[in-house]
Backbone bond lengths (Angstrom), bond angles and torsions (degrees), N, CA, C in turn:
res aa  C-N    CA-C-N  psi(-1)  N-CA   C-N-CA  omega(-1)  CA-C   N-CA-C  phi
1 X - - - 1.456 - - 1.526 110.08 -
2 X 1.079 113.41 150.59 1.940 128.76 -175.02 1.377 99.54 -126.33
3 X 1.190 126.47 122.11 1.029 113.66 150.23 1.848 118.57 -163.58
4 X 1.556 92.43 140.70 1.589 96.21 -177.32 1.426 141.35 -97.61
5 X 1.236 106.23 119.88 1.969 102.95 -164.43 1.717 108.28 -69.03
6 X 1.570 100.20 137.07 1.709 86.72 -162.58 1.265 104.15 -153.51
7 X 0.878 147.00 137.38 1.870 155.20 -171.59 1.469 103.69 176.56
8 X 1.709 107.10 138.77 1.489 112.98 -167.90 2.114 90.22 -84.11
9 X 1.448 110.81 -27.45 1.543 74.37 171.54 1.531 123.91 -109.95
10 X 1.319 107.50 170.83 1.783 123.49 -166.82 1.764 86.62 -72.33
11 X 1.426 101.10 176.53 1.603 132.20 -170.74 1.550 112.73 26.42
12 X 1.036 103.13 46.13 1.658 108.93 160.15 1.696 105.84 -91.77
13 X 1.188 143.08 -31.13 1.087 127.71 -163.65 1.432 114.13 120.22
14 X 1.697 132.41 32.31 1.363 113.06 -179.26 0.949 134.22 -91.60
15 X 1.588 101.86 -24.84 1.488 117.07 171.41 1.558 117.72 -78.88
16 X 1.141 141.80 -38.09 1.260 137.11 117.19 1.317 144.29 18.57
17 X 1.763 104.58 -60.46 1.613 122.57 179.53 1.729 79.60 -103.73
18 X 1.406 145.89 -33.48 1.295 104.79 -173.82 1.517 107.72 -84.49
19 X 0.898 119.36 7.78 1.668 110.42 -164.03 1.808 88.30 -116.27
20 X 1.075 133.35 -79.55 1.426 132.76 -173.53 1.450 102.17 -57.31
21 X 1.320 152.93 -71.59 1.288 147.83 -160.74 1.164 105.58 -72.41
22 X 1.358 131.43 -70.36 1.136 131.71 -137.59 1.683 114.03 -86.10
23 X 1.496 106.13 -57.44 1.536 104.43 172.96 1.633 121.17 -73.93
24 X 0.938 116.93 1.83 1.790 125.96 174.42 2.132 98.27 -80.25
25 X 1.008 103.55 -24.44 1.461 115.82 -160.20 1.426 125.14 -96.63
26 X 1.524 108.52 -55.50 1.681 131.20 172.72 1.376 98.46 -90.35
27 X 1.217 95.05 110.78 1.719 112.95 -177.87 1.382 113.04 -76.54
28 X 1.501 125.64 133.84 1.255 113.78 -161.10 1.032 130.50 122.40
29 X 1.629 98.92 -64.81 1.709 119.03 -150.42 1.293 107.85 -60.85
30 X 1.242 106.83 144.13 1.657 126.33 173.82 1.537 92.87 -97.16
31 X 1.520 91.37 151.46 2.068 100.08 -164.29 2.055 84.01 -115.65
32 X 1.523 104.16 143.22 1.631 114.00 166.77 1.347 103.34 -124.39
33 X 1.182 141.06 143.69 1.341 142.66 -168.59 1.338 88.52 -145.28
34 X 1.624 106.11 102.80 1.289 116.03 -177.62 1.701 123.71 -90.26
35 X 1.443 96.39 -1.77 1.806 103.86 164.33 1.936 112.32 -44.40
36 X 1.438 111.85 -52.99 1.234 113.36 177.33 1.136 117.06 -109.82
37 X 1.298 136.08 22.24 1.524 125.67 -154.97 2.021 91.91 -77.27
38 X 1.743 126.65 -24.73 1.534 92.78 178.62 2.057 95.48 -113.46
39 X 1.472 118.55 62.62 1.346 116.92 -167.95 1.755 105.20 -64.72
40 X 1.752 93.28 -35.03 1.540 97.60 -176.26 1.498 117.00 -56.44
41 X 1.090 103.17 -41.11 1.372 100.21 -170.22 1.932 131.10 -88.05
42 X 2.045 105.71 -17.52 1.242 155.04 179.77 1.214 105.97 -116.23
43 X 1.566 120.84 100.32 1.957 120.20 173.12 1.274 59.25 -60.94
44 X 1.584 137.43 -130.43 1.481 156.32 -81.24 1.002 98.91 -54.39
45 X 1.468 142.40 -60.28 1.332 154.50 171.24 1.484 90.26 99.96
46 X 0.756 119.64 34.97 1.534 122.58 166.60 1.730 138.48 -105.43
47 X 1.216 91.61 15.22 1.474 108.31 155.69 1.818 123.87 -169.33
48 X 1.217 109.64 147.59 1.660 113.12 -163.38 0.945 100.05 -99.64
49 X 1.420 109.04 147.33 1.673 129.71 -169.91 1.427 104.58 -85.54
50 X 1.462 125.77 -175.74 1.514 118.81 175.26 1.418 100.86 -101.35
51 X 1.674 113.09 -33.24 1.441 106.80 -178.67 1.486 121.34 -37.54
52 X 1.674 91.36 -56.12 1.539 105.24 179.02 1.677 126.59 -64.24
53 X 1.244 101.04 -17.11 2.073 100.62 -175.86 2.021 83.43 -96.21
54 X 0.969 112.23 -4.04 1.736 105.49 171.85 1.945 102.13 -84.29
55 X 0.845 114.19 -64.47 0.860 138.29 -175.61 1.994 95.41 -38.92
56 X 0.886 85.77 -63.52 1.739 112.56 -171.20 1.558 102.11 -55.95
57 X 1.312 115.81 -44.17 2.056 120.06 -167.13 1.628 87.15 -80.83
58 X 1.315 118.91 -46.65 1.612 141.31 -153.67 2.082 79.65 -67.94
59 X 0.569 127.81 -73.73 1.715 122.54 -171.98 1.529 93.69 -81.13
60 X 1.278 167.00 -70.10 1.274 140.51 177.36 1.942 114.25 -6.66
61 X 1.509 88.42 -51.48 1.767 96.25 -162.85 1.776 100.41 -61.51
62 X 1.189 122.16 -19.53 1.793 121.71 -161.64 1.845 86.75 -108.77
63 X 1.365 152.06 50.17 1.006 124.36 -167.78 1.895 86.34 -163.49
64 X 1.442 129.31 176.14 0.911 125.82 178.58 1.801 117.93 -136.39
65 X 0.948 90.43 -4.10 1.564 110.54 -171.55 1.587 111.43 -155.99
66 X 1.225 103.03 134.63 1.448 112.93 -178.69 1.770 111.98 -174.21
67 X 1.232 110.56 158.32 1.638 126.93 -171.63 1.803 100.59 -137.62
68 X 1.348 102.69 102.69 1.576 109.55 169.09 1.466 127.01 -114.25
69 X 1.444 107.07 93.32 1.528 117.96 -178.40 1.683 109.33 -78.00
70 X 1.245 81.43 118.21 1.869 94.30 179.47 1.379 114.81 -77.40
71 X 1.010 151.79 148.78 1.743 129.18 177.20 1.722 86.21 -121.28
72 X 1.197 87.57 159.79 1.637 113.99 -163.86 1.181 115.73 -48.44
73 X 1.788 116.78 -37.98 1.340 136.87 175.44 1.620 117.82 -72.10
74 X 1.719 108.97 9.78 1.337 91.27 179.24 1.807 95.51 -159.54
75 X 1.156 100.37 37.59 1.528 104.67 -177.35 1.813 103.01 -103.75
76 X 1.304 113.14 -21.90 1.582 112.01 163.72 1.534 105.97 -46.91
77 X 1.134 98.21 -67.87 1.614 132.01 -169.09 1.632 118.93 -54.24
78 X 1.067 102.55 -44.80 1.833 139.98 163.98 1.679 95.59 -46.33
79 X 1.183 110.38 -61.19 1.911 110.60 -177.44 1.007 116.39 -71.84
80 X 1.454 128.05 -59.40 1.356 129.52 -171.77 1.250 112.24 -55.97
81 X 1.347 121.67 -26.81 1.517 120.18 178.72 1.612 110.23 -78.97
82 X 1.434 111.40 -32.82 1.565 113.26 170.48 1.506 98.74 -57.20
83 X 1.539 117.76 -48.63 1.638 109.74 -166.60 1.644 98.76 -55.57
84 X 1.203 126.33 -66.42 1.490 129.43 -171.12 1.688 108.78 -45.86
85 X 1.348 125.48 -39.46 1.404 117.78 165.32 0.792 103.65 -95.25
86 X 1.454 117.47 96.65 1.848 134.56 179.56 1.516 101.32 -62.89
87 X 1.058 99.32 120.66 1.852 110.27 171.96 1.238 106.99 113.35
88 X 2.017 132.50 -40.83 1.030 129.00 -144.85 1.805 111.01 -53.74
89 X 1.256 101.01 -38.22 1.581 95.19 -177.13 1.339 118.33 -61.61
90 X 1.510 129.36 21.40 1.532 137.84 163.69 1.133 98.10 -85.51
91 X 1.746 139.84 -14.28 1.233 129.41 179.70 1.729 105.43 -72.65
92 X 0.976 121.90 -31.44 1.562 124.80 160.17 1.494 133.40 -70.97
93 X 1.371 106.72 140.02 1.551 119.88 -160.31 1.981 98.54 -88.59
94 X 1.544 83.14 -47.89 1.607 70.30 168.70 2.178 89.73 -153.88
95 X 1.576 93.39 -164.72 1.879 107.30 157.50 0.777 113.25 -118.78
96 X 0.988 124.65 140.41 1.513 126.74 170.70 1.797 114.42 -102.95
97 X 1.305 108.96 82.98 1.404 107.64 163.41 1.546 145.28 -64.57
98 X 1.342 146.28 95.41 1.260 144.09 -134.90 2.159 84.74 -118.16
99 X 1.402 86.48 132.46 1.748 90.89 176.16 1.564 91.19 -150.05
100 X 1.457 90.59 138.09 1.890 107.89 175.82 1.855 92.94 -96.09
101 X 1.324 96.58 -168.44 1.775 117.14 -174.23 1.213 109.81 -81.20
102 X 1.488 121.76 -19.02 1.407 109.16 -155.65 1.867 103.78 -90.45
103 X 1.405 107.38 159.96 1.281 108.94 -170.54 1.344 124.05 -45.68
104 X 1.681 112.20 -67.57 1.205 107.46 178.75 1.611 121.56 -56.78
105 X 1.222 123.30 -30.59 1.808 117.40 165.97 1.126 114.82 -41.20
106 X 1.398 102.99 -56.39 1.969 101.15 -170.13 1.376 85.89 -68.71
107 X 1.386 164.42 -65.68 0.688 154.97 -141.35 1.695 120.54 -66.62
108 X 1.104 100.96 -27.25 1.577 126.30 178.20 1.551 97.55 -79.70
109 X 1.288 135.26 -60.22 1.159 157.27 -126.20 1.500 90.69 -114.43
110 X 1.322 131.84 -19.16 1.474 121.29 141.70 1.415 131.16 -64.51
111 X 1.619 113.51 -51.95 0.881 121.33 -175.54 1.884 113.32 -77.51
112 X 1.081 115.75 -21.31 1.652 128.77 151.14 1.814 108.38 -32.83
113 X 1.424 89.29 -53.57 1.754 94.63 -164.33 1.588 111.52 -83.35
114 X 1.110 105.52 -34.70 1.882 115.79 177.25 1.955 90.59 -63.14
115 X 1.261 137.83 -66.22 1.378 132.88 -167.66 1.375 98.88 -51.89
116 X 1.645 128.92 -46.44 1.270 102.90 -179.77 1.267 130.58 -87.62
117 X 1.597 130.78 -7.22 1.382 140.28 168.41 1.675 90.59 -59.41
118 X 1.488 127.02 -70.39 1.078 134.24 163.93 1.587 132.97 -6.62
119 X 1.477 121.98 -28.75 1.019 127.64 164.57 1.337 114.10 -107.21
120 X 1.405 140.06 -7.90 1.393 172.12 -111.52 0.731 103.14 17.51
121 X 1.108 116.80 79.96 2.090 108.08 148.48 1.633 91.40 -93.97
122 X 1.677 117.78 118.67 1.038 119.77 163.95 1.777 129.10 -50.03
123 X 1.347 110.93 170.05 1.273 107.89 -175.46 1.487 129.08 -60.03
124 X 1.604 97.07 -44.88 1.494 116.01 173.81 1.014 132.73 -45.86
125 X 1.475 99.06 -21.80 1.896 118.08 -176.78 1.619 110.44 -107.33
126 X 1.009 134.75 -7.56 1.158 145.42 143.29 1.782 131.42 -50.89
127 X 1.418 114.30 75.02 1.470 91.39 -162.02 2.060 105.43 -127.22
128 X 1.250 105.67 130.59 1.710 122.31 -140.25 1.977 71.53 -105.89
129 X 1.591 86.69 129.73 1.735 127.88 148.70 1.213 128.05 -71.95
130 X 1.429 115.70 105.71 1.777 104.62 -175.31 1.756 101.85 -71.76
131 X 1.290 155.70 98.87 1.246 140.56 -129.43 1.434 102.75 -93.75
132 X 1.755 156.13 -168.69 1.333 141.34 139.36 1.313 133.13 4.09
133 X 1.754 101.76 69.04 1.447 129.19 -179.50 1.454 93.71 -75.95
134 X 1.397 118.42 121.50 1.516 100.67 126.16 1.197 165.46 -179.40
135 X 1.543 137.08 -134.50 1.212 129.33 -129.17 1.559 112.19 -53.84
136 X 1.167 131.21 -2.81 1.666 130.32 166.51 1.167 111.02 -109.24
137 X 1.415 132.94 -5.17 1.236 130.68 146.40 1.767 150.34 -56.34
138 X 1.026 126.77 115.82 1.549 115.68 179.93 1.689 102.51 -92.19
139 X 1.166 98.65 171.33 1.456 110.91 -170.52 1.656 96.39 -61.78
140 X 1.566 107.30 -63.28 1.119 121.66 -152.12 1.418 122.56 -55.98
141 X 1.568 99.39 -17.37 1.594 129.62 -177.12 1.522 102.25 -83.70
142 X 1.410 140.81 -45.53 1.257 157.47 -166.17 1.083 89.56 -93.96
143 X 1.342 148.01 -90.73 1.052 158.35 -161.45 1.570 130.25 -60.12
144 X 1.188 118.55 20.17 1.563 109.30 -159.23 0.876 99.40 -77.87
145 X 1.705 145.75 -68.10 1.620 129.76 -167.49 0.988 109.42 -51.99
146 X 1.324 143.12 -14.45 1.850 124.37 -174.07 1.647 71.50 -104.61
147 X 1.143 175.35 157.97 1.129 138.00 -15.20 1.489 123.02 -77.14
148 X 1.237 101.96 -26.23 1.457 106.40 171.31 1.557 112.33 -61.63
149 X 1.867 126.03 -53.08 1.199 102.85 158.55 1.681 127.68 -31.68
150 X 1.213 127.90 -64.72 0.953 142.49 179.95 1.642 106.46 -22.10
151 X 1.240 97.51 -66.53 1.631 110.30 -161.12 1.878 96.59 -66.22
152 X 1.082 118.05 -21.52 1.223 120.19 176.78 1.387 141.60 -59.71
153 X 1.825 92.43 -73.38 1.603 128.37 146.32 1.608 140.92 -68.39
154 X 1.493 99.57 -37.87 1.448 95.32 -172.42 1.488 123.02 75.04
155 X 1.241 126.49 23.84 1.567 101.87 -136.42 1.920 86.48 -122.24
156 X 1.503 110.34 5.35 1.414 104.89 163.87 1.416 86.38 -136.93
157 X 1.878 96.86 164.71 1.328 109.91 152.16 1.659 140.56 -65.91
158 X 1.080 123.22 98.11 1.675 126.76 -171.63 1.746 97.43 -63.72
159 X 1.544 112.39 111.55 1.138 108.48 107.84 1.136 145.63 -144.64
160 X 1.741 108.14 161.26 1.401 116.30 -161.86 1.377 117.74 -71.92
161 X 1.476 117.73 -22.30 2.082 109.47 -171.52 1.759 81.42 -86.80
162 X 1.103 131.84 -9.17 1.856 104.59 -174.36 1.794 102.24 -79.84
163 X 1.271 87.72 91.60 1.559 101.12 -166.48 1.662 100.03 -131.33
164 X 1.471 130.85 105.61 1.264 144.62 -133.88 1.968 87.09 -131.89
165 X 1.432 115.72 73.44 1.520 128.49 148.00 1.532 118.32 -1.90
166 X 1.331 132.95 99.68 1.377 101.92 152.05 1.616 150.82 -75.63
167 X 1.162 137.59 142.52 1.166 149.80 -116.80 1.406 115.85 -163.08
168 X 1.201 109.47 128.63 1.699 107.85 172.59 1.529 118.16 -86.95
169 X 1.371 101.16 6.34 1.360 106.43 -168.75 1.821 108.29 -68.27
170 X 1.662 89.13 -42.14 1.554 83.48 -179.25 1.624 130.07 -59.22
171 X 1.524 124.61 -33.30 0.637 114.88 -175.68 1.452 129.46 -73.64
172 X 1.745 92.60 -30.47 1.575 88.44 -179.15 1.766 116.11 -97.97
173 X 1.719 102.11 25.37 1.713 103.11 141.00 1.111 125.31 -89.63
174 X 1.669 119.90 -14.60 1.586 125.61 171.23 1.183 119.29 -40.36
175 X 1.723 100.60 -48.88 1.861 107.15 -167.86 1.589 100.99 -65.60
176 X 1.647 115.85 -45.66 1.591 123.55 179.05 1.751 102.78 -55.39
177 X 1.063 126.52 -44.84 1.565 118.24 -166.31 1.134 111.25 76.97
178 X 1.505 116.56 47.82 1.570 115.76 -175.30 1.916 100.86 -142.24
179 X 0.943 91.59 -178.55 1.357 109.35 -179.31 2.015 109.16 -104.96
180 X 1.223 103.99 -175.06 1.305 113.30 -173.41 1.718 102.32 -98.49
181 X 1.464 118.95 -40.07 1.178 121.71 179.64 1.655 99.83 -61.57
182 X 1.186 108.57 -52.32 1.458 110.93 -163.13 1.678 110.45 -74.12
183 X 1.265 126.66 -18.41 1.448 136.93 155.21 1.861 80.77 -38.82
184 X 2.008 103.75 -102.28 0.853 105.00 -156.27 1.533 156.92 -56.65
185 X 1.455 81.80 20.53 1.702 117.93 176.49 1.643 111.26 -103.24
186 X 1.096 111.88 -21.80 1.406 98.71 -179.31 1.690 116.69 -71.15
187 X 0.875 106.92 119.31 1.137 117.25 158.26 1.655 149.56 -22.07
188 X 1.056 87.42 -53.51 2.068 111.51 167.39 1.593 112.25 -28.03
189 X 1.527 104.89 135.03 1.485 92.83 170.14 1.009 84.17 -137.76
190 X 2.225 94.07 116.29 0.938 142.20 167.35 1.787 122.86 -60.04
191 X 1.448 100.67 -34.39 1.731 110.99 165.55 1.382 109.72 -55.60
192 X 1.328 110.03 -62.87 1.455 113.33 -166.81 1.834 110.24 -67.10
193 X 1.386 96.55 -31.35 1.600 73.07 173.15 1.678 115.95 -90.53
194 X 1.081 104.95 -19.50 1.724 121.70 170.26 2.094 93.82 -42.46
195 X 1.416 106.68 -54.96 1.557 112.35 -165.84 1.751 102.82 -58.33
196 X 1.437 104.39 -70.32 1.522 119.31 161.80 1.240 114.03 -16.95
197 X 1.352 126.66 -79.79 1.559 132.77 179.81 1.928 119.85 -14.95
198 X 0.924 139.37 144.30 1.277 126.55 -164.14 1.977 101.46 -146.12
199 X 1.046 118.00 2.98 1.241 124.85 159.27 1.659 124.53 -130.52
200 X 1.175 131.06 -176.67 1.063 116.27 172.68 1.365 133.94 -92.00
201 X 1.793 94.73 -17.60 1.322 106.51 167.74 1.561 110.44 -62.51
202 X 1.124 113.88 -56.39 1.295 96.85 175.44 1.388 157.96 -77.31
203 X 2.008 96.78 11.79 1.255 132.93 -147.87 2.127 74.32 -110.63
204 X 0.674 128.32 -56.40 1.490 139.46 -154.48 1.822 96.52 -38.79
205 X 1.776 91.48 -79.86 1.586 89.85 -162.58 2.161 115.31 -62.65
206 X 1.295 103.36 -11.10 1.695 91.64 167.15 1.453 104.04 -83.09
207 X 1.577 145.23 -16.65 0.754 132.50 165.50 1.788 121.58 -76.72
208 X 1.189 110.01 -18.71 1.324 112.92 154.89 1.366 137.33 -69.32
209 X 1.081 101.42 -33.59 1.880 122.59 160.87 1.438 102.19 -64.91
210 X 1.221 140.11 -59.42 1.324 135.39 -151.79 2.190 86.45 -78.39
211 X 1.411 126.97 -54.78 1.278 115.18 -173.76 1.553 98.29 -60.43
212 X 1.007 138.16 -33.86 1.792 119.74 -164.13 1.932 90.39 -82.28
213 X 0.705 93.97 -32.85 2.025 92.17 -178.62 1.127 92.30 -40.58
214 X 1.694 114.37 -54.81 1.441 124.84 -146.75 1.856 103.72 -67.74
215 X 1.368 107.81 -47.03 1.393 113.46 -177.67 1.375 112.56 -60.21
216 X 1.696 105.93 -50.66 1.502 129.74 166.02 2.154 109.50 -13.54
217 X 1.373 104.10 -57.91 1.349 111.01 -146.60 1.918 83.44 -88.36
218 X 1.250 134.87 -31.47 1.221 127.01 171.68 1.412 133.07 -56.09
219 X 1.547 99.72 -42.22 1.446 131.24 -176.81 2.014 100.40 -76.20
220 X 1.177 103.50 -38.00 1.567 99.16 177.26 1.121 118.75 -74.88
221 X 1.227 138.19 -7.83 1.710 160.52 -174.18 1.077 95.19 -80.86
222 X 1.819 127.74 -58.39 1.394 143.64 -141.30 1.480 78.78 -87.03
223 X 0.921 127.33 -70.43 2.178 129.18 -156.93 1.809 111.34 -72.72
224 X 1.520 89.07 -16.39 1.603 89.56 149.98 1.381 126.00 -60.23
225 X 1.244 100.31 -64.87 1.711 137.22 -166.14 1.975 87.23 -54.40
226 X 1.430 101.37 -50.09 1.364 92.91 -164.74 1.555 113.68 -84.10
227 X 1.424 131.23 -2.88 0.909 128.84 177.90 1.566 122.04 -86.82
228 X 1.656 87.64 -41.31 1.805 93.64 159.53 1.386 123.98 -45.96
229 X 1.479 101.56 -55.59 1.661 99.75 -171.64 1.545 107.64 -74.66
230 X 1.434 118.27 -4.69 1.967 111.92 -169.76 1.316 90.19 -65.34
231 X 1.556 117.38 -54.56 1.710 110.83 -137.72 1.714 91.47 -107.47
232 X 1.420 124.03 -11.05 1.733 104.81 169.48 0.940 99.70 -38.86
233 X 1.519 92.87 161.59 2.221 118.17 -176.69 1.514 83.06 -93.90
C-alpha cells in the first residue's frame, strides 16, 4: 500500500497519523516527509521543486509500500506538480485526509478534497480522518460540514468508525521520538526501576514512562479500530 497524508491546512494531525497509524501498519513502507525533502537546495524548505516530486513519483513507481507526509508548506505545490505529471497520482493507493472540528480545517479539508477529485483522484481513494474527537463528542456534532459536504458531493469515501481520540499520548512521544507501537514494545521495566529509584528526581521520569504506557495501550486500540475502518471496501 502507498499512501499520502495530505490537507492544505497545518495542525490537523499528519504527522501523527503518518507516524503512529500508518507506518506501524503497512508493512514495508518506506516513510517521505515532504516538509524537507528539497532543504538542501531551499534554507526555508518551504516549497518543492519539480525535479524532486519527479524524482519522488519516478521511485514511488519501483517500490511497493510507502507513507508520504506532505507538510502544510508544500501541499499547494505537492498538487500542481501531480497536475503537470498527468496521471502521477495513480502512484497512490489512496489519501489520507486528517481534519479536526475547528472551522477553518474543515474548511481547508474541503477544499483539500475538491483539488484532488479535481485531478481525478477517484472517490474510493480519498479517505477523511475524524482528527482529536472527544470523549463527549459525536462525530456528527464535530463534524457537520464535512458530512454535509459528503452528503452533497460524494467526492470522498465516508467513514464513520475512522474516528482518531484525542490524547496526550501523542505529544509526550514527540519529546521521545518514538511511536506508540514502539513505546509498547520496549521492553524496560519501568516498575522495577521506578521501585529502585531513591529520590524523586529520579523516581519522576520512570513514572512517566509507566503513565504514557498506560495511555500508550488505549490509544493503540483507537488506531487499530481506525485503521480497520480507513481502508475497508
Amino acid at each position: 500500500m502507498k499512501a499520502a497524508v495530505i490537507n492544505f491546512s497545518g495542525n490537523v494531525g499528519k504527522s501523527t497519523i503518518a507516524t503512529h497509524l500508518l507506518m506501524p501498519r503497512i508493512k514495508d513502507a518506506e516513510f517521505f516527509a515532504i516538509e524537507s525533502i528539497n532543504s538542501d537546495e531551499n534554507q526555508d524548505g518551504e516549497k518543492m521543486r519539480g525535479k524532486h516530486f519527479g524524482q519522488l513519483q519516478e521511485y514511488m513507481m519501483t517500490i511497493d509500500a510507502a507513507v508520504v507526509d506532505i507538510g502544510a508548506s508544500n501541499v499547494e505545490e505537492f498538487i500542481k506538480l501531480m497536475q503537470q505529471y498527468r496521471g502521477s497520482h495513480e502512484e497512490f493507493d489512496y489519501f489520507v485526509v486528517p481534519v479536526v472540528k475547528e472551522g477553518k480545517q474543515q474548511r481547508d479539508t474541503v477544499a483539500t478534497i475538491q483539488a484532488l477529485s479535481a485531478m481525478g483522484v477517484p472517490a474510493k481513494k480519498i479517505r477523511v480522518i475524524f482528527n482529536k474527537l472527544e470523549a463527549d463528542e459525536t462525530l456528527e456534532e464535530a463534524f457537520a460540514p464535512m458530512l454535509a459536504f459528503y452528503e452533497t458531493e460524494k467526492r470522498f469515501t465516508l467513514k464513520p468508525k475512522a474516528m482518531l481520540h484525542a490524547s496526550d499520548i501523542y505529544q509526550g512521544l514527540r519529546a521521545l521520538n518514538i511511536s506508540v507501537t514502539d513505546l509498547l514494545n520496549d521492553p524496560t521495566d519501568y516498575r522495577a526501576l521506578l521501585r529502585e529509584a531513591k529520590t524523586l528526581e529520579e523516581k519522576s521520569p520512570h513514572a512517566s514512562m509507566i503513565s504514557l504506557k498506560r495511555l500508550a495501550t488505549s490509544a493503540q486500540e483507537n488506531l487499530d479500530e481506525v485503521f480497520t475502518a480507513l481502508f475497508s471496501k
